[in-house]
N, C-alpha and C positions, 0 to 999 in steps of 0.2 A: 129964599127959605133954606137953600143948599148951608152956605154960610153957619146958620143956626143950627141945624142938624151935625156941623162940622163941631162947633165950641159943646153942646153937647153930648156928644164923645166923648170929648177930651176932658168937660170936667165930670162924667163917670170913671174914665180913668182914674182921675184924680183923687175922688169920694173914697174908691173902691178900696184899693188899697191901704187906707187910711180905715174905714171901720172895719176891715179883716183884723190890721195892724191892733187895733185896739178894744177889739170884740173880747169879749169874758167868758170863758170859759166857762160850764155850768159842774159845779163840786158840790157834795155833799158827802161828810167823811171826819168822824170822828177820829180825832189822832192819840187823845189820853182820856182816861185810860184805856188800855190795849188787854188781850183777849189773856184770860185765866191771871189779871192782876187785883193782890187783896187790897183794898178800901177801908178806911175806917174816917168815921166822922163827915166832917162836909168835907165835899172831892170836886175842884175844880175839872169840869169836863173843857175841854178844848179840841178844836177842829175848823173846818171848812163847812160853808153853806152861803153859797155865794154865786156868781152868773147872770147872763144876760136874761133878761126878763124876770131877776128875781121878784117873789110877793113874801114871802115866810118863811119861815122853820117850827117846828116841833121838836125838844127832845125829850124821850118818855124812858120808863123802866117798865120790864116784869119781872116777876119772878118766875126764875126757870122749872119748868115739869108743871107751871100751869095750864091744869085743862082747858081753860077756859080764853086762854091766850090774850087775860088784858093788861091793858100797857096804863102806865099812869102818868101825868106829863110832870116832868121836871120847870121845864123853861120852854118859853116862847120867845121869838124876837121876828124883827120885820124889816129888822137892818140888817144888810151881808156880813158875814161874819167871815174872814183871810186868819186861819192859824192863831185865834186870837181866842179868848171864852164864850164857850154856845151858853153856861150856866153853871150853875152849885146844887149839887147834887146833896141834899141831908140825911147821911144814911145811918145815925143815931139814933133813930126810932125804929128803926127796921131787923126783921128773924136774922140773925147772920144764916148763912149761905149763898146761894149762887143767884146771877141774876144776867137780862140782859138789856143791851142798853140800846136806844134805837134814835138814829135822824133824820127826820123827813123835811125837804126840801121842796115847797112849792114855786111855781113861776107862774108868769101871766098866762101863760097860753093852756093853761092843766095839766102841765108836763110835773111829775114827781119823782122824787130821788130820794132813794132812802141807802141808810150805810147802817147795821147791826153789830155790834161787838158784843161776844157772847161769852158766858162765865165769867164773872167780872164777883170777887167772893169779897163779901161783907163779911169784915169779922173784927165787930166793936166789942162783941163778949165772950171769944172762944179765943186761944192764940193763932199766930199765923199761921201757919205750915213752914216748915221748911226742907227744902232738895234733902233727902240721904244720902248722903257718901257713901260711893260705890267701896265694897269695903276689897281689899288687897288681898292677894295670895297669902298667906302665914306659914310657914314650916311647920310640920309637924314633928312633936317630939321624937328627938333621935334622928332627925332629918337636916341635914345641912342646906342653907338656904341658896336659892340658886342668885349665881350673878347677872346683873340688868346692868345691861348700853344703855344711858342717855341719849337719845339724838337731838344735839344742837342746833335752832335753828340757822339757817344762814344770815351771813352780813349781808343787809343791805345796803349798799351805798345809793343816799339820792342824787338824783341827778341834777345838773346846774340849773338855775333860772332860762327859761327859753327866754332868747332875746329878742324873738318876733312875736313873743304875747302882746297882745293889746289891751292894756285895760278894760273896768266898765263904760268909762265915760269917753275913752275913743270910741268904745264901738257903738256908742249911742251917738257920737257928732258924724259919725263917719256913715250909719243909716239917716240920718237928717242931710246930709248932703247929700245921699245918693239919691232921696225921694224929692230933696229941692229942685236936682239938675234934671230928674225926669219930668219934673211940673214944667220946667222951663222951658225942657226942650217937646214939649207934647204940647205946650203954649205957641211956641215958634210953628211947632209943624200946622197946627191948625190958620194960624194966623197964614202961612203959605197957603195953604189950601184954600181959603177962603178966596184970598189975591186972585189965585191961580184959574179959579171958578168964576171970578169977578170978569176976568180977560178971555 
């Protein structure tokens, strides 16, 4: 029995490292639009909603200074979604002004994750806004204007190529070799252990 209890060990070892290595992170996170951006028409939303155990997503809208705080679904999906479109958003039929956008991310186990980006302004019928220019000092009549220093930024010079960067795909054959030689050598040592408990 010792023997069997020996191999496994070693293929836990083995397993472990191996679904850490490739376990998924659980995200949910709208990436566009981003908070106080105006919208017009159909708006490609895009983001994260993805992870181990995933089942769902919801993504819904309200309108903001609702009392009533309800949400209306844009898009559903049931496949993970990496950086990629959660849905289309058609905000041509909708009051211009503010609104907010919300993601919720379910998983197997009832674990939920939600991501909110809020003031997101609809304006298919009003113009957009734009920043005011901070407006300058002016002379006043009779006043001579004062002189202003530029200050230039400085030169950067970049630096050379590091000649001990590794690439992507070294550093991927060079972790595949370090988890080969530890199978192997965590294969041998059991394989001794066993002998060694045999004698």
């Amino acid at each position: 029995m010792r023997p069997v209890n020996a191999w496994t060990t070693v293929l836990h070892l083995i397993i472990l490292p191996f679904a850490l290595f490739f376990q998924q992170e659980r995200t949910a996170a709208i990436l566009t639009p981003v908070h106080g951006e105006a919208l017009q028409g159909l708006v490609a939303i895009e983001g994260n909603a993805s992870g181990d155990g995933f089942s769902g997503f919801d993504l819904e809208f309200a309108i903001e200074g609702d009392s009533n705080q309800t949400w209306f679904l844009v898009a559903r999906g049931n496949q993970p979604v990496m950086e990629g479109l959660l849905g289309e958003w058609d905000t041509s039929n909708l009051t211009d002004g503010q609104y907010h956008l919300r993601l919720r991310v379910t998983y197997s186990d009832g674990t939920l994750l939600e991501n909110t980006v809020e003031q997101v302004r609809v304006r298919n019928f009003t113009p957009i806004e734009t920043d005011t220019p901070v407006p300058t000092d002016m002379p006043q009549p009779g006043q001579l204007p004062t002189s202003t220093s530029t200050l230039m930024p400085p030169t950067v010079t970049p630096f050379p190529p590091n000649p001990a960067e590794m690439p992507a795909p070294a550093v991927s054959r060079a972790v595949y070799a370090g988890v080969g030689s530890a199978i192997l050598l965590l294969a041998g040592l059991a394989v001794y252990v066993s002998r060694k408990r045999r004698l």
